[in-house]
C-alpha positions as CSV (number, residue, x, y, z in Angstrom):
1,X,0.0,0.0,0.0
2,X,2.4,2.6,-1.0
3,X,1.5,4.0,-4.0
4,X,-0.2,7.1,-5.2
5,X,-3.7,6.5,-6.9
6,X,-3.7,6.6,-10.1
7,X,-7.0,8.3,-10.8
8,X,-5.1,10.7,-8.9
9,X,-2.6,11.2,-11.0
10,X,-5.0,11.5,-14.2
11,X,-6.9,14.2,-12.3
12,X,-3.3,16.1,-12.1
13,X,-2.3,15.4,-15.8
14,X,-5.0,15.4,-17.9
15,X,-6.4,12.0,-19.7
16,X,-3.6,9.7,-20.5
17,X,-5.7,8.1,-22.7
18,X,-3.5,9.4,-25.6
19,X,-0.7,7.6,-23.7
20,X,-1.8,4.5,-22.4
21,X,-3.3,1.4,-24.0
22,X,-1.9,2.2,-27.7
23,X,-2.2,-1.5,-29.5
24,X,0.8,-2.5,-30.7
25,X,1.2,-2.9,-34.9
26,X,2.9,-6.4,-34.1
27,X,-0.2,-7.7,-32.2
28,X,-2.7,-6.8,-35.2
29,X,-0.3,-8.3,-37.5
30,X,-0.8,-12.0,-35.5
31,X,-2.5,-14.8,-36.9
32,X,-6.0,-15.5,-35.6
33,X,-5.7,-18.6,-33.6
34,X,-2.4,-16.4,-32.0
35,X,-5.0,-13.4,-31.2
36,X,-7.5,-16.3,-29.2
37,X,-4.6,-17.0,-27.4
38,X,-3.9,-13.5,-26.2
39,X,-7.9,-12.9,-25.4
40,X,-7.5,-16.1,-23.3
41,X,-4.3,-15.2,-21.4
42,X,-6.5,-11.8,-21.1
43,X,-9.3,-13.9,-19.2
44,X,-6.4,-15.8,-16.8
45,X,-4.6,-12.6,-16.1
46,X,-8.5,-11.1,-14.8
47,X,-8.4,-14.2,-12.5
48,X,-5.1,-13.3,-11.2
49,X,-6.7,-9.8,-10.7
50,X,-9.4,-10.9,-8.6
51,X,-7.5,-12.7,-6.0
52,X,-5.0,-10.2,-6.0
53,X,-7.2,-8.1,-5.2
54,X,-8.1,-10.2,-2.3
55,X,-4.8,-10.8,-1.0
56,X,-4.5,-6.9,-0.6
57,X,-7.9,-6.8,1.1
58,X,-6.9,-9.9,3.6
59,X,-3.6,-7.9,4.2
60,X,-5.3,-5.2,5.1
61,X,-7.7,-7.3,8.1
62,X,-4.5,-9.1,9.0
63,X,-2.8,-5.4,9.5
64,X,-6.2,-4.5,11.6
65,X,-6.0,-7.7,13.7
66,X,-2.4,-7.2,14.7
67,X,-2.8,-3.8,15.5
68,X,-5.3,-4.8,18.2
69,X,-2.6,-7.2,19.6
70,X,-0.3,-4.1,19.6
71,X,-2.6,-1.8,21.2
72,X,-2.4,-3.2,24.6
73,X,1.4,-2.8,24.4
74,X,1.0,0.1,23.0
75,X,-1.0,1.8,26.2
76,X,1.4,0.3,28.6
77,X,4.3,2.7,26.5
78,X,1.6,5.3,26.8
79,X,1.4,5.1,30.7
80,X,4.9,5.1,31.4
81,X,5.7,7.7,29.3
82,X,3.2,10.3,30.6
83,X,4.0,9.2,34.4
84,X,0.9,7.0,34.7
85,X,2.5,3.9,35.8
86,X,5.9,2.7,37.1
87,X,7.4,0.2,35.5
88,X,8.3,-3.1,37.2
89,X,11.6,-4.1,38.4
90,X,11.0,-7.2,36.1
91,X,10.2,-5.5,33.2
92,X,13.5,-2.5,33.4
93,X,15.9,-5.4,34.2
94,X,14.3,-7.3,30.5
95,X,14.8,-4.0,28.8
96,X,18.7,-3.7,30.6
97,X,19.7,-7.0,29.2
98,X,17.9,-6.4,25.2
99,X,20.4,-3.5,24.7
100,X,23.8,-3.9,26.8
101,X,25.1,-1.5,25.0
102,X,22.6,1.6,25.8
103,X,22.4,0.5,29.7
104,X,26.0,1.0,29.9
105,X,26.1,4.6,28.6
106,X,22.9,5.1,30.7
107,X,25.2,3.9,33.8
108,X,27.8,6.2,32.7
109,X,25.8,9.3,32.7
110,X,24.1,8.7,35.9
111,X,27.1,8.1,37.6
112,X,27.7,11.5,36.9
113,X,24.6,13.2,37.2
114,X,23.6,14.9,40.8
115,X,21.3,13.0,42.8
116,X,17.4,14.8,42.8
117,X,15.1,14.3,45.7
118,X,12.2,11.8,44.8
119,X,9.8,14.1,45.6
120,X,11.1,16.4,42.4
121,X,11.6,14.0,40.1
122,X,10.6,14.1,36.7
123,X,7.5,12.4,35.9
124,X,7.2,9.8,33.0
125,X,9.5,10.6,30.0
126,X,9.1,14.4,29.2
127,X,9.5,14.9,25.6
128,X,9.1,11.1,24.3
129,X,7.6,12.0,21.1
130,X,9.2,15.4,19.8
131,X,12.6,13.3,21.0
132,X,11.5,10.4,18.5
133,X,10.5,12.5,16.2
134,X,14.0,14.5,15.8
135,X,15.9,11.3,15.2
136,X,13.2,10.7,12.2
137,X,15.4,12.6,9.1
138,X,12.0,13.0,7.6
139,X,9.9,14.2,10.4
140,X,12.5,16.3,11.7
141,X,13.0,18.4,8.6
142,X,9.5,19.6,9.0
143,X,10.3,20.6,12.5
144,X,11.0,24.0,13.2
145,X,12.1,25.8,16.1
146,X,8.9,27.1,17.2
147,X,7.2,23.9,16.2
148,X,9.5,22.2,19.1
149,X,7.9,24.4,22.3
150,X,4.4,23.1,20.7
151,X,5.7,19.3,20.2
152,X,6.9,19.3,23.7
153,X,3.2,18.9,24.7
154,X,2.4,15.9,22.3
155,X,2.1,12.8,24.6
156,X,1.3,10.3,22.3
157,X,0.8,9.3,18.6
158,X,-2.4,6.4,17.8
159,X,-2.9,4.5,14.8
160,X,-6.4,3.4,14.3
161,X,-8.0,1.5,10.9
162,X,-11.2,3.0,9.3
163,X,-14.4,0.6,9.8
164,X,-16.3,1.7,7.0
165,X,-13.7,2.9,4.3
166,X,-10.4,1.1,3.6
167,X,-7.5,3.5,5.4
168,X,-6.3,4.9,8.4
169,X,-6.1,7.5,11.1
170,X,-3.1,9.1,12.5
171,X,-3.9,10.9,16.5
172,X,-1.8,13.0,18.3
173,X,-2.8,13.2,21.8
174,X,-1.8,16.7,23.2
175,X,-2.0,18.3,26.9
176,X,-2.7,21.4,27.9
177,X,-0.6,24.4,25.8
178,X,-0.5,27.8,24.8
179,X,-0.6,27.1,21.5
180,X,-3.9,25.5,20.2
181,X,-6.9,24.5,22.4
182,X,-7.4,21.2,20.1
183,X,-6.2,18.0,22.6
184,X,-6.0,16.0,19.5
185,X,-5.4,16.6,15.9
186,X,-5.7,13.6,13.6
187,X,-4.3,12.9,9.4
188,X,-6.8,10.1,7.9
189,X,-5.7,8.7,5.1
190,X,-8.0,6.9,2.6
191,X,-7.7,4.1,0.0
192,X,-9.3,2.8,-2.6
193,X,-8.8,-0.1,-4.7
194,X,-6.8,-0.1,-8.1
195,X,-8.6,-1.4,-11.0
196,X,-5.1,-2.6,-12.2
197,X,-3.4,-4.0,-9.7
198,X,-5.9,-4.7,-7.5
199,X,-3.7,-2.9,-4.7
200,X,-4.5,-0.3,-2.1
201,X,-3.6,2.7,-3.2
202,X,-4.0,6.0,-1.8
203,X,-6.1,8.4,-2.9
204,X,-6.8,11.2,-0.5
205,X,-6.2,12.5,2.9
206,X,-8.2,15.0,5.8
207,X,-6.6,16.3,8.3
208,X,-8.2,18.5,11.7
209,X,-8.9,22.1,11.8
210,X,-6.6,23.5,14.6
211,X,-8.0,25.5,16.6
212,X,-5.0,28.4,17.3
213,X,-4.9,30.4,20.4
214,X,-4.9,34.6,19.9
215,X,-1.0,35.3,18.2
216,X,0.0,31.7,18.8
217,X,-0.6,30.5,14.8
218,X,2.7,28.7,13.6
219,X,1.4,28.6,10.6
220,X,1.1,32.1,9.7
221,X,4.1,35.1,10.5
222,X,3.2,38.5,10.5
223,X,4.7,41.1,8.3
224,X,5.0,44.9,9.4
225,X,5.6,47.9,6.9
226,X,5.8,51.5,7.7
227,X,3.7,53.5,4.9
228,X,4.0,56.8,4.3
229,X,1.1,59.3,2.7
230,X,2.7,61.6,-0.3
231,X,0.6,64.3,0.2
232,X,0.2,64.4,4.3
233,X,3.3,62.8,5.3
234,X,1.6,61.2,7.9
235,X,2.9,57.3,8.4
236,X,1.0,54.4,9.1
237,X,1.6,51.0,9.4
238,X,0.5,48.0,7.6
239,X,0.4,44.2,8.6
240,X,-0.2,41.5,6.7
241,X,-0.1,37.6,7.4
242,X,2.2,35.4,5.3
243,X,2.1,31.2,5.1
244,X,4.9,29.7,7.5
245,X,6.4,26.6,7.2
246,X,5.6,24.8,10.2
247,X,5.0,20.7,11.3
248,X,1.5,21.5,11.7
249,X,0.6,21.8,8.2
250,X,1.1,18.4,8.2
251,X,-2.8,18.2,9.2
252,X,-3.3,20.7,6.3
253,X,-4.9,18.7,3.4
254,X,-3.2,19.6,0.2
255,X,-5.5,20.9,-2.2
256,X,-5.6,19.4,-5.7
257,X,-7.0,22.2,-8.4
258,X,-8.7,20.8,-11.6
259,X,-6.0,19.6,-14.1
260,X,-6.9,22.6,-16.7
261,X,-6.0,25.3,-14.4
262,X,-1.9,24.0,-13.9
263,X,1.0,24.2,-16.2
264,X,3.0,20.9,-16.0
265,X,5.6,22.2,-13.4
266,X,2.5,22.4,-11.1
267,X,1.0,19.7,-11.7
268,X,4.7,17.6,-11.1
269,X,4.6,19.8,-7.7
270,X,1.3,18.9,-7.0
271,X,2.1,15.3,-7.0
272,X,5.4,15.5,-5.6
273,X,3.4,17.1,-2.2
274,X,1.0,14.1,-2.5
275,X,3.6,11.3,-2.5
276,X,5.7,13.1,0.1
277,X,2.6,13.9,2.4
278,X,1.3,10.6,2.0
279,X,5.1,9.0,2.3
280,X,5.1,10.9,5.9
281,X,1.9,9.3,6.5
282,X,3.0,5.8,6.6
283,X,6.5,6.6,8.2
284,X,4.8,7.2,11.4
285,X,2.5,4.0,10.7
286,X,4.5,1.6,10.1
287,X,8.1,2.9,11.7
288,X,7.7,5.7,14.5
289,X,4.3,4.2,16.4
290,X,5.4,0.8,16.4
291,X,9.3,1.4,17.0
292,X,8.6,4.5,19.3
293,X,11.3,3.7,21.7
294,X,14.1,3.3,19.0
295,X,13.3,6.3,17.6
296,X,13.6,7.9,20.5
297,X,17.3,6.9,21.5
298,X,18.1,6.4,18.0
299,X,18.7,2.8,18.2
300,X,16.2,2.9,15.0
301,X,19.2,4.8,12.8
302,X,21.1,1.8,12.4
303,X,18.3,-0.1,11.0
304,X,17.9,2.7,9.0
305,X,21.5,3.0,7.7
306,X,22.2,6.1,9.7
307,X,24.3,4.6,11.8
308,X,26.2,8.1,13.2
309,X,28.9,5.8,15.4
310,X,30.2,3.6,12.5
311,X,32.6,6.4,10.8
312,X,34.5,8.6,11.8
313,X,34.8,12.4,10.2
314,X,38.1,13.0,8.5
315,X,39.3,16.8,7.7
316,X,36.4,18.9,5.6
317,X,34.1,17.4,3.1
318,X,35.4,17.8,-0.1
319,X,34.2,17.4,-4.3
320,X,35.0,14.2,-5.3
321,X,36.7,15.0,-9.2
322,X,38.2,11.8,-9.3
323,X,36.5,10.8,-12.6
324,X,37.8,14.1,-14.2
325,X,41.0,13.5,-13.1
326,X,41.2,10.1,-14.6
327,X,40.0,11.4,-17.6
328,X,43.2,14.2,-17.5
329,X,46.0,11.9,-16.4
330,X,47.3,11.0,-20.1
331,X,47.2,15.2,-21.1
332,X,49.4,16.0,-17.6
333,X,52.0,14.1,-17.6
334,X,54.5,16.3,-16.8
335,X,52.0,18.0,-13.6
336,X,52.5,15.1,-11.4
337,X,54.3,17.2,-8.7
338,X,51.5,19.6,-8.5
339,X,49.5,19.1,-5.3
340,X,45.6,18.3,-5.9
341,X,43.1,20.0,-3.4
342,X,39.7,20.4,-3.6
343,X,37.3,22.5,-2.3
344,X,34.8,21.9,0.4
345,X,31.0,20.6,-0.6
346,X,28.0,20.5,1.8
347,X,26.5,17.0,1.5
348,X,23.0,16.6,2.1
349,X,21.4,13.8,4.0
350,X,20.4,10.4,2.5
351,X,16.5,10.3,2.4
352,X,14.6,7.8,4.1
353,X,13.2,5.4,1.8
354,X,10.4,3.6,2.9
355,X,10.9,0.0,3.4
């Protein structure tokens, strides 16, 4: 289920009619009795179709029957990390022993760290998800730095299955802020079934109104110009609000004009945003939510292939020319005592792919 409808994409450019379906010169050309064969390898390939398209359907129920296995666990992580529950000496001895390796730099620090009265302790694990969500190089570079005092007060993230429509519901559970007075904002996602493939594919998405508090938008900034009158000379000033990037448009649907009213650079933007919003959609389905805890000491990046601990930096990045150079060795010959150096490049994070 990670693929972009493709009525969807029609809608964005135009009929492919033109495009798709062209019969092939070659296949006219056959013989008769060749031609029956091709109508009846036609007829198998509908059969194949049809339980295809029950194989994605029974996926589907399996996915919804596992997630209520999960959800149990799920509250458990819930009531720890809001300060609920304790956990059990049984249980944080299990979890000591599944990752040596994190329980001795966790004994490291708190050798070092001052010992705090009970009573003042810090209750449950403050900033579980915005942590998480940081280590996520695709979450994170929605995140701003004014997103982060709002994130701070997300206490969990849900995953929930439609009854009546194939798809699913993203809901983040927030406490009291200053920001919004919404206490949970949710992304649903909806399917529907290819007539092709017989796959789930996505085709829109809805997101949750938020409901800002008085100068607390992140969506919006606001812009301030001075004005002056040409006759009077008098000044006044002028504000206007402008779009901000922010995390929270996340739960902003993106709106998809009619097909006639783009050029194709829009309509290639357009779908870009779709794939990409609906890419972030199933990152925190089927990685963040269920993997919560990797996430959020980053044991998840080397799964990833983000390892940060498996090289070490050495000097500046720099352009790699090595091809070009190969390709100049026979002309300079006689330059071999020149010293090479290169100048520095900034190298821009892998992507995560979803699996």
């Amino acid at each position: 289920m990670d693929q972009i409808s493709p009525e969807l994409i029609a809608k964005l450019q135009g009929s492919l009619g033109s495009l798709v379906g062209q019969q092939s010169g070659y296949i006219k050309s056959l013989p008769e009795p060749v031609k029956r064969r091709i109508f009846a390898l036609k007829q198998l390939q509908a059969e194949h179709s049809e339980l295809e398209a029950q194989f994605h359907k029974d996926i589907l129920e399996l996915e919804k029957k596992y997630l209520g296995l999960y959800t149990p666990l799920y509250e458990k992580r819930n009531d720890i990390v809001v300060g609920k529950t304790e956990p059990s000496d049984d249980q944080v001895e299990a979890g000591k022993k599944i990752d040596e390796e994190f329980t001795e730099e966790i004994k490291e620090s708190s050798s070092e760290a001052e010992i705090i009265d009970e009573a003042q302790s810090t209750a449950g694990v403050p900033e579980f998800w915005l942590s998480a969500m940081k280590n996520h190089a695709q979450i994170a570079d929605m995140i701003t730095e004014q997103d982060q005092e709002a994130l701070k007060s997300l206490t969990n993230i849900r995953l929930a299955y439609l009854e009546e429509n194939p798809g699913f519901k993203l809901e983040f559970d927030f406490s009291e802020n200053e920001y919004f007075n919404n206490t949970v904002l949710t992304k649903t996602y909806y399917y529907q079934q290819s007539a092709t493939s017989g796959d789930l594919v996505f085709d829109h998405a809805e997101g949750t109104v938020i409901e800002w508090k008085e100068g607390k938008d992140l969506s919006v900034t606001i812009e301030t110009k001075k004005q002056r009158h040409k006759s009077t000379n008098k000044t006044r000033v002028v504000k206007r609000t402008v779009p901000a990037e922010t995390f929270f448009n996340f739960f902003t649907p993106i709106e998809v004009p009619d097909a006639e009213d783009l050029d194709e650079n829009e309509e290639n933007d357009i779908g870009e945003q779709l794939e990409a919003d609906y890419e972030l959609g199933e990152e925190f389905k089927e990685k963040l939510i269920p993997h919560a805890i990797d996430w959020f000491t980053g044991k998840a990046l080397e799964y990833e292939g983000f390892g940060l601990d498996d090289y070490d930096d050495e000097d500046d990045y720099y352009e790699d020319n090595s091809d070009e150079q190969d390709d100049d060795d026979d002309d300079d010959d006689d330059d071999e005592e020149e010293e090479y150096s290169s100048a520095p490049a900034n190298q821009q994070a892998p992507e995560c792919k979803q699996q």
